[in-house]
C-alpha positions in Angstrom: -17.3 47.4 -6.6 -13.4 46.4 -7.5 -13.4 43.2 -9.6 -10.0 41.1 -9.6 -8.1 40.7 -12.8 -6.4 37.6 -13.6 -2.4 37.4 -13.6 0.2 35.3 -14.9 4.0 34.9 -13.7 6.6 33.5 -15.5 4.8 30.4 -16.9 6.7 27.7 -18.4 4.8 24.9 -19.9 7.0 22.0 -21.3 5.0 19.5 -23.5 7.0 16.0 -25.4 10.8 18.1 -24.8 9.0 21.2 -26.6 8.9 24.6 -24.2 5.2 26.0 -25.9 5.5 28.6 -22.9 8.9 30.1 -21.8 8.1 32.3 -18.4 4.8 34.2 -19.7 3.6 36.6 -17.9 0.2 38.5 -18.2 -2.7 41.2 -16.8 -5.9 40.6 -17.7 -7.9 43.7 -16.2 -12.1 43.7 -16.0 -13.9 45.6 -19.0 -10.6 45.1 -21.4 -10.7 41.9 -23.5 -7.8 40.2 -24.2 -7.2 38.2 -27.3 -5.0 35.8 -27.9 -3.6 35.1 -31.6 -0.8 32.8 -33.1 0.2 29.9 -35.0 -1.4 26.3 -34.7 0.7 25.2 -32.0 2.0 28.8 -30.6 0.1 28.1 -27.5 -3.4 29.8 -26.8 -5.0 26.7 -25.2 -2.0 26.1 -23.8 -2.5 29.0 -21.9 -6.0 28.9 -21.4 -6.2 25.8 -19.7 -3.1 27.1 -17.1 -4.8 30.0 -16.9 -8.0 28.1 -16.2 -6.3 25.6 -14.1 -7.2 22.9 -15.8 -3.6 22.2 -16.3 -0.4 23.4 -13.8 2.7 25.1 -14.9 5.5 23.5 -14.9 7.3 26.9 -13.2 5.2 29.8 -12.5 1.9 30.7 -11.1 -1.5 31.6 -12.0 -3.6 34.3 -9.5 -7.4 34.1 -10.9 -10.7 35.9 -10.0 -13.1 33.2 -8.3 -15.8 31.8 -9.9 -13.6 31.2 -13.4 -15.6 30.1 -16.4 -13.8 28.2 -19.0 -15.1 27.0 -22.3 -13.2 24.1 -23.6 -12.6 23.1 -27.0 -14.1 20.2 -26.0 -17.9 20.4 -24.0 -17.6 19.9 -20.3 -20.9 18.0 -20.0 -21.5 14.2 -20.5 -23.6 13.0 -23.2 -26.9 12.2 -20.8 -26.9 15.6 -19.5 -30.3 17.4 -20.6 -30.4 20.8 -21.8 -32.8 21.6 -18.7 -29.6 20.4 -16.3 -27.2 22.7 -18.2 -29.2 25.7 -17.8 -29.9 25.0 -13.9 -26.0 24.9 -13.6 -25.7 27.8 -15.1 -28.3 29.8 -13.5 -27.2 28.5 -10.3 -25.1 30.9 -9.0 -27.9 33.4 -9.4 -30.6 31.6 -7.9 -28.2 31.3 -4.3 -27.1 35.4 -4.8 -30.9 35.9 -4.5 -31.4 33.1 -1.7 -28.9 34.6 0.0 -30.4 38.2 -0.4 -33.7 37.0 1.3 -31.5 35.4 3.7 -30.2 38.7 5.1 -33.3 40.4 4.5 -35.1 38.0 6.9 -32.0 38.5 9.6 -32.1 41.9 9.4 -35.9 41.9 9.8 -35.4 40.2 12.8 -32.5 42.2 14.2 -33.2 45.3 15.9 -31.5 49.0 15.0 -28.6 49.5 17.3 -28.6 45.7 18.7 -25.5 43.4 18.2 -24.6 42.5 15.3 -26.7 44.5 13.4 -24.1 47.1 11.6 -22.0 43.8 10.2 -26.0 42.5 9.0 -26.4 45.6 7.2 -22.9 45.3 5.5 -23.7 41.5 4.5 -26.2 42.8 2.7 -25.0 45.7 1.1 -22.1 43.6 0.1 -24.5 40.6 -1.6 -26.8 43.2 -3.0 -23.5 44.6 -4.8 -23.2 41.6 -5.9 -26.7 40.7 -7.1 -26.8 43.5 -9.1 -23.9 43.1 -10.9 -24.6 40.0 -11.8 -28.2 41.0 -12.9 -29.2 37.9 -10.8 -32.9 39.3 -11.2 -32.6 38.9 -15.1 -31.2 35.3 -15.3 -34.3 33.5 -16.2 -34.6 36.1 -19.2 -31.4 36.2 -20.2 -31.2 32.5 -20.4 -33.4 32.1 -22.4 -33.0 35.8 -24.7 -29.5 33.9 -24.8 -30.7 30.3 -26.4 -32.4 32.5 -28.9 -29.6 34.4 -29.5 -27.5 31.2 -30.2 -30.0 29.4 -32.5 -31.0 27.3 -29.7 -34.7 28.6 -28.8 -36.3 25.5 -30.4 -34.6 22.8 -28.1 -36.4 20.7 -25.6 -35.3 21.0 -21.9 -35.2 17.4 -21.9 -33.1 16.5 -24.6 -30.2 15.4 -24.1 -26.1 16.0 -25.1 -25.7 13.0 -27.0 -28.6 13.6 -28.9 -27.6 17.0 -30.4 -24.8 17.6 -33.3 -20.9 18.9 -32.0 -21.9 22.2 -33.1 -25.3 22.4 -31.0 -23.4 21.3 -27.8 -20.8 23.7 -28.6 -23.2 26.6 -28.8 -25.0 25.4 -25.6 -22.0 25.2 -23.6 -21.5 29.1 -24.5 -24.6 30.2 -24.1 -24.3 28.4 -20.3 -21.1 30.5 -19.8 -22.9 33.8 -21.2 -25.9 33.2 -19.1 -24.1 32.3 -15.9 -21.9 36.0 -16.6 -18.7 34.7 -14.4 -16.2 36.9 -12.8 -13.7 35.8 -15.1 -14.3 34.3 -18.8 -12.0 32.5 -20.9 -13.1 31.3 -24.4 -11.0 29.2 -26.7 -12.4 29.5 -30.6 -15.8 30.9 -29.3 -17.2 31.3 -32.4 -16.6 28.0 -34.3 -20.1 26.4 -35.8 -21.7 30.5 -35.4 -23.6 31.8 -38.2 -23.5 36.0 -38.6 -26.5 36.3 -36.3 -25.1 34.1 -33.4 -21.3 35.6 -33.9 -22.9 39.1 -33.5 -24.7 38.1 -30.3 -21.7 37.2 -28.9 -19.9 39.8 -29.5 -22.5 42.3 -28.4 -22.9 40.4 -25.2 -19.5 39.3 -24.2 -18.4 43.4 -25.0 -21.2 43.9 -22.0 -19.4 41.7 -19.2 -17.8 43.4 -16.7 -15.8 41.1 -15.8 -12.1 39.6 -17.5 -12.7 38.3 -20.7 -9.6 36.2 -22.4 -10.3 34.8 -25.7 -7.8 32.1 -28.6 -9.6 32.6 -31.8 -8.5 32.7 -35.3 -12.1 35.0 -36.0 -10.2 38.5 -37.0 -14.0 39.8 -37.1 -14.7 39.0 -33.7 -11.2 40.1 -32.3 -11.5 43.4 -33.7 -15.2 43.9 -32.6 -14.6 42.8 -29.1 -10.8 42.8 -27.9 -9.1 45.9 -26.5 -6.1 44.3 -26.9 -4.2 41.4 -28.1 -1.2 39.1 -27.2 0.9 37.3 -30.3 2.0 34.2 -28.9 4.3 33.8 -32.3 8.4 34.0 -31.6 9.7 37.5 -31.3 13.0 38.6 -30.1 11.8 39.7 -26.9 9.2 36.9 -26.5 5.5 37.6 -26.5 4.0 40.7 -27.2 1.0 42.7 -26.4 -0.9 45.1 -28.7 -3.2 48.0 -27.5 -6.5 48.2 -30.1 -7.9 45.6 -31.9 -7.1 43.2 -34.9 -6.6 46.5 -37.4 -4.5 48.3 -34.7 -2.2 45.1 -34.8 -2.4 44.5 -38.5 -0.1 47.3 -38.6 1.7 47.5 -35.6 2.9 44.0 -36.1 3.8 44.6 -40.0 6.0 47.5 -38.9 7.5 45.3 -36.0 8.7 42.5 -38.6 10.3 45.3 -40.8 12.4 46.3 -37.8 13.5 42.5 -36.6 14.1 42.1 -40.1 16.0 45.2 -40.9 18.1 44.6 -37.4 18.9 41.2 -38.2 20.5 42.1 -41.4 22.7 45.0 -40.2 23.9 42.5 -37.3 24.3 40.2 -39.9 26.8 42.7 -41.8 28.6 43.5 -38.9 29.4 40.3 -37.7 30.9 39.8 -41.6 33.0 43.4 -41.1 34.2 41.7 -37.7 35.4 38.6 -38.5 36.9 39.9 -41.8 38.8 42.9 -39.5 39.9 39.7 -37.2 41.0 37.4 -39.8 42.7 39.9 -42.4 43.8 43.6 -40.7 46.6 41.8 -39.6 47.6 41.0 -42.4 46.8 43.8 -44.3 48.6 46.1 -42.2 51.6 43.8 -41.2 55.1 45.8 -40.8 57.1 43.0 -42.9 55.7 44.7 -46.3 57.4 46.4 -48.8 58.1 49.7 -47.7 58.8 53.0 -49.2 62.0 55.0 -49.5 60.9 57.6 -47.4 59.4 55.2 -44.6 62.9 53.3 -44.5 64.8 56.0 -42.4 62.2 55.4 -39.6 61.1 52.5 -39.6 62.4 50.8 -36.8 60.5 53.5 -34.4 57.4 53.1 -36.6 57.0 49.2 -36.6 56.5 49.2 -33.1 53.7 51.7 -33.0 52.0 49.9 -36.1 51.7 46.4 -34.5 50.8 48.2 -31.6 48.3 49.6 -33.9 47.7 46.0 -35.5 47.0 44.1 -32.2 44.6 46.8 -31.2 42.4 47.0 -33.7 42.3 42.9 -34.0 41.7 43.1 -30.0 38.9 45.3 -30.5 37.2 43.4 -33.6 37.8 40.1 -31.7 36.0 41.6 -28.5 33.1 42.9 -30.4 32.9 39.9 -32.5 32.4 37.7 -29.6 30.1 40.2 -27.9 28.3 40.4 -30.8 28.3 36.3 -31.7 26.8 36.0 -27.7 24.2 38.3 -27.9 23.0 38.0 -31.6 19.1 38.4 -32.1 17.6 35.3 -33.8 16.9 35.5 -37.7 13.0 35.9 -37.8 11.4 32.9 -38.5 9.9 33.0 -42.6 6.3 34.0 -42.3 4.3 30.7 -43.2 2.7 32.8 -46.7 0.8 31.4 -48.8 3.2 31.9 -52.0 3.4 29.3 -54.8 5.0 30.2 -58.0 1.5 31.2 -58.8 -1.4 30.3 -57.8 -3.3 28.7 -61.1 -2.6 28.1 -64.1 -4.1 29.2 -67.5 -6.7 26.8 -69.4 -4.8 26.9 -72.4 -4.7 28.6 -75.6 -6.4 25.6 -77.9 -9.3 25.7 -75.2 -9.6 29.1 -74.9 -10.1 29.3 -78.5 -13.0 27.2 -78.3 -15.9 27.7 -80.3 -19.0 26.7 -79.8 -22.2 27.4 -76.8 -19.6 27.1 -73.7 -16.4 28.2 -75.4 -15.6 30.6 -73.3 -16.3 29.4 -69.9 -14.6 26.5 -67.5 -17.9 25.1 -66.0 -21.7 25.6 -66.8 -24.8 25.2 -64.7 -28.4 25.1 -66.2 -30.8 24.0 -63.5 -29.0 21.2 -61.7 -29.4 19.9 -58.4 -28.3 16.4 -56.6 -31.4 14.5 -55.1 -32.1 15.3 -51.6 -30.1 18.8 -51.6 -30.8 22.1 -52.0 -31.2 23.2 -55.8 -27.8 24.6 -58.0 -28.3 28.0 -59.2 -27.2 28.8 -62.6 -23.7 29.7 -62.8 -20.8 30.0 -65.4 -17.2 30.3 -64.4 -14.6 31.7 -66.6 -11.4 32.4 -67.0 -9.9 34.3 -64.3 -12.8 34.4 -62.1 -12.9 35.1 -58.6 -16.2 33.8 -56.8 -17.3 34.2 -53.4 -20.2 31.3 -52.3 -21.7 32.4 -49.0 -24.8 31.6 -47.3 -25.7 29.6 -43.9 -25.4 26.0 -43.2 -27.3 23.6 -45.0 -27.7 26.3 -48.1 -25.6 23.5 -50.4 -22.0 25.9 -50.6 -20.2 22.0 -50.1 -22.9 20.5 -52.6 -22.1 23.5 -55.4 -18.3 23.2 -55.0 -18.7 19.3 -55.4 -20.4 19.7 -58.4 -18.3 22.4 -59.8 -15.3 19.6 -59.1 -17.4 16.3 -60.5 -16.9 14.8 -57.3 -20.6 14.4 -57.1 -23.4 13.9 -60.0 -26.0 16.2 -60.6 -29.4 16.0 -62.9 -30.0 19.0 -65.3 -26.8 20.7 -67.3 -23.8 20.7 -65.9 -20.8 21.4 -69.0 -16.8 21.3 -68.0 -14.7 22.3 -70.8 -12.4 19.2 -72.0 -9.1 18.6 -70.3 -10.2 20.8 -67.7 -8.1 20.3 -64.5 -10.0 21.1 -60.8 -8.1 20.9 -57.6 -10.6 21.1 -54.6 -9.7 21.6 -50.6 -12.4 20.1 -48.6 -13.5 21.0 -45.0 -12.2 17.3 -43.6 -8.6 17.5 -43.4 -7.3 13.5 -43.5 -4.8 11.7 -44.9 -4.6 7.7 -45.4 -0.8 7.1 -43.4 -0.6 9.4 -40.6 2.8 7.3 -40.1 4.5 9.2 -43.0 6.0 12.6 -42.7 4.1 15.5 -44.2 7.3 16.0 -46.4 6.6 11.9 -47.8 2.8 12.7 -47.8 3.7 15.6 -50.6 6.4 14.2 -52.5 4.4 10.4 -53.2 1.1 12.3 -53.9 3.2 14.5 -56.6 5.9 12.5 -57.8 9.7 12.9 -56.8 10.3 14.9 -59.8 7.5 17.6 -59.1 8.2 17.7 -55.6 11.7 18.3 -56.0 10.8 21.4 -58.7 7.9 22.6 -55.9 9.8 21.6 -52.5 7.3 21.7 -49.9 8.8 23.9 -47.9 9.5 26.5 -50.0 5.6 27.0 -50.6 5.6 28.9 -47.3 2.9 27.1 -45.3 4.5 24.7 -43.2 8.2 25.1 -41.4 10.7 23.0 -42.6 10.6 21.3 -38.9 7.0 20.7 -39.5 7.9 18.8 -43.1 9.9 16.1 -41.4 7.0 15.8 -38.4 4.1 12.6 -38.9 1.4 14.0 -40.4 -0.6 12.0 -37.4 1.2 14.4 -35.1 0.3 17.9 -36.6 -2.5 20.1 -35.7 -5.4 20.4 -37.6 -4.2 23.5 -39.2 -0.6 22.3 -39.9 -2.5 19.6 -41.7 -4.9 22.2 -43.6 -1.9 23.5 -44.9 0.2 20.4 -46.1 -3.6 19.8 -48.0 -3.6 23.1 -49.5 0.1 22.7 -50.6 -0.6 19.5 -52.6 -3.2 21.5 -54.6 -0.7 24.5 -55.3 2.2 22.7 -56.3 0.3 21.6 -59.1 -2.1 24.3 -60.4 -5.1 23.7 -61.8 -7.4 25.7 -64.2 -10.3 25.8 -61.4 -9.0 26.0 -57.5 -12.2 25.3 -55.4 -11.6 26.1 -51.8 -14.2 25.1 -49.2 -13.9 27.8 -45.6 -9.9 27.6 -46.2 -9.7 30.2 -43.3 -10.9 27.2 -40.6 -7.9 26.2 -38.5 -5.2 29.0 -39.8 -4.0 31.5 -37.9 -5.4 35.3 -38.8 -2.0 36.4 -40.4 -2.0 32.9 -42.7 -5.7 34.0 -43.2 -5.0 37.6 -44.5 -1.9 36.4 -46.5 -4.2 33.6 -48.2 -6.7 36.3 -49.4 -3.7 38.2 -51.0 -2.8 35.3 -52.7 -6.6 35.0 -54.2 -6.4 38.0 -55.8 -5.9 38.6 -59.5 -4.2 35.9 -62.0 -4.3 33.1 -64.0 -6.4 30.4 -63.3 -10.4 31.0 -61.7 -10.9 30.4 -57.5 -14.3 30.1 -56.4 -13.9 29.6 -52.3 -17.0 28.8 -50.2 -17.0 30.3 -46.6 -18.8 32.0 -43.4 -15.5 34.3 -42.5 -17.0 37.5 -41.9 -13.8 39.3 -42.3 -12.6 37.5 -45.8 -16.4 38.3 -47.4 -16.5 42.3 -46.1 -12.9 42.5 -48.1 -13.6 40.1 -50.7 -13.0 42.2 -54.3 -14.8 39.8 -56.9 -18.5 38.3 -57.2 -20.5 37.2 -54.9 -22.5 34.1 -55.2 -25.1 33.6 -51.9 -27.5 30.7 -51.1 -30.5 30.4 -49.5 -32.1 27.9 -47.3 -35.6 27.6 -47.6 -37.6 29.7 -45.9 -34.6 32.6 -46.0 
């Protein structure tokens, strides 16, 4: 049975004077996932919701597969819908393929061979058993619930309600409705936010089985390479968007190579449009006939000024023509990569303290069986000098609690020893600042001082634009705002650099640039996080909690 894909023509989406589309156009075929990757602001849910038809083009059109499944950012259900209603919607579909299966059988049971009527019976059904199969309509009741297992949700009560579960439980139910109802055409924006390994690999495993289209936004480089065939960068390039066959690794270095080549193409234009305008500005006078000439040009020079400002004007004809050819059609400069690069990234503890005598001389922060009331326990840990330290483990383990501590943001009973004068800069998972009035470039320069963030600018630390800088930090994106937090820390490097899931909210090339930047140097970095793709490359220890029971 053919399956539709889902096509986009020339989409233009304007948004507050800002074109976030400029006539997109895409194929998303059955059995090849499509992922979409980019910059806070580049556009995926942009173009999910068009694609979706939650939202219409401003020019352009959108031809989709019927019975679209779309899973929001945001959960489609109100807060008094039960779990029990969510899975009936859901299952839905199913339960009327098979209705109408028994239907047709009871027609056609009634119908004699050879009567009226009863050849186009025969292809009703044949076409709704197609169907039915597909689908696996006979293996929705499993599925739903092998699928609220999968996601963690197995212990819920059909009759509790939305409002009465966390964000993160009504995200996962509203994918595990999507997952279960196995729609013709899937689109998934961030699919694996509030996922531990487990759930994440279910996911994967299942939405790799759908035979349907799958488009997916998601800044989880672990699930885009183990489920997308291939992938769209909605980032500015000189010809606009651009598709890549393979997964994230494929593009990894496909795109790398790209950038080299703008880059590279950009400066040689660059050069020539120098060589031109020097040629048009000075030949002529370089070459004029008025200067001083030779003895042996004198006898013939009357017949050879003619045919050198001949000469002259040519050449300044050509360079002119080319020059404004050239000045037309220039390719833009490539916008500078939003990289994590301070001057560097911590700074040393010190020589006086590092020549510390004594139990904890030689180490930043000591643990010896501490815990904060009502939380998990502390394990015992020492940090030192140059340490990198990976905390893993799944929610509730106390990775926030431990990074607290390590900060002295939050007490804790037993031992816990910082070496004096010890500076710790800590990013937190909440993202918020006090005047979202002020621009992010204000925000950075009254939390460091005009004279620090004049020697640091802002921009210069590669994570936000410079266009960004002068924007409200009300008006930036979550991860825009990430970055302006972890750009106050950097400008001003600590001796311990405490980072809790930095990876949320940045884009997957911001993500791999940030774990360059954690790699050796002064300073020690312990970071706290469930990206999959960040802990199978991590290269220093590992630290993991447990939850009870685990």
């Amino acid at each position: 049975m053919s399956r539709p894909a889902l096509q986009a023509h020339d989409l233009v989406r304007i948004h507050a004077g800002r074109r976030i589309l400029d006539g997109l156009s895409l194929t998303a075929a059955p059995g090849r996932p499509l992922g979409l990757i980019g910059e806070n602001g580049a556009g995926k849910t942009t173009l999910l919701r068009l694609l979706a038809g939650v939202d219409r083009p401003d020019v352009g059109r959108v031809s989709r597969p019927a019975g679209l499944g779309f899973l929001h950012q945001e959960v489609p259900f109100d807060t008094g819908t039960t779990v029990a209603q969510v899975l009936d919607d859901a299952l839905r579909e199913a339960r009327a393929a098979l209705a109408e299966l028994d239907r047709l059988t009871g027609l056609l049971g009634r119908t004699p061979d050879g009567s009226p009527g009863h050849a186009a019976l025969l292809d009703a059904y044949a076409a709704a058993l197609e169907r039915a199969e597909e689908a696996e309509v006979w293996d929705a009741d499993r599925r739903a619930a092998r699928t609220l297992h999968g996601l963690g949700l197995g212990d819920l009560s059909p009759e509790r309600t939305l409002g009465s579960l966390s964000g993160g439980r009504r995200g996962r139910l509203a994918l595990a409705a999507l997952l279960v109802r196995r729609p013709a055409a899937l689109l998934l924006d961030e699919p694996t936010n509030h996922l531990d390994d487990e759930a994440a690999a279910f996911v994967e495993e299942r939405v790799r089985e759908l035979p349907g289209v799958v488009v997916v936004a998601s800044h989880d480089r672990a699930f885009l390479e183990a489920v997308c065939t291939e992938l769209i960068d909605l980032d500015p390039a000189p010809g606009g968007p651009v598709r890549y066959g393979g997964g994230y690794h494929a593009y990894l270095s496909v795109r790398q190579a790209e950038r080299r080549r703008w880059a590279q193409r950009f400066t040689e234009e660059q050069q020539e449009l120098r060589d031109l305008r020097r040629a048009a500005e000075v030949t002529g006078h370089r070459l004029a006939p008025d200067r001083a000439r030779t003895d042996h040009e004198k006898m013939g020079y009357g017949h050879r000024a003619g045919r050198v400002q001949r000469q002259i004007s040519r050449r300044v004809r050509d360079a002119a023509r080319r020059l404004a050819e050239l000045e037309r059609n220039a390719i833009a400069a490539p916008p500078r990569p939003l990289t994590f690069r301070p001057a560097q990234l911590a700074t040393g503890s010190g020589t006086e303290e590092a020549g510390e005598s004594g139990e904890h001389g030689a180490r930043l922060v000591v643990l010896r069986d501490a815990h904060v009331p009502g939380r998990p326990p502390l394990p015992p840990l020492e940090i030192g000098e140059g340490d990198r330290l990976l905390v893993t483990g799944g929610n509730g383990a106390g990775k926030s609690t431990l990074l607290s501590v390590l900060a002295g943001r939050l007490p804790a009973h037993g031992t816990v020893h910082r070496r004096p004068g010890l500076i710790t800069a800590m990013l937190t998972q909440d993202t918020a600042f006090a005047h979202p009035d002020r621009t992010a470039r204000q925000v950075y320069a009254r939390a460091l001082g005009a004279e620090r963030a004049e020697e640091v600018p802002l921009a210069a630390l590669g994570l936000l634009s410079e266009a960004d800088t002068r924007q409200p930090v009300g008006r930036l994106s979550a991860g825009q705002r990430r970055r302006l937090a972890l750009a106050l820390l950097v400008a001003r490097p600590p001796h311990l650099l405490l980072l809790d899931e930095p990876t949320n909210h940045l884009s997957p090339r911001l993500c791999d640039e940030l774990e360059e930047a954690l790699g050796p140097g002064p300073g020690a970095i312990v970071v706290a996080s469930h990206d999959r793709w960040l802990r199978r490359r991590w290269g220093g220890r590992e630290l993991r909690l447990r939850t009870e029971g685990s």
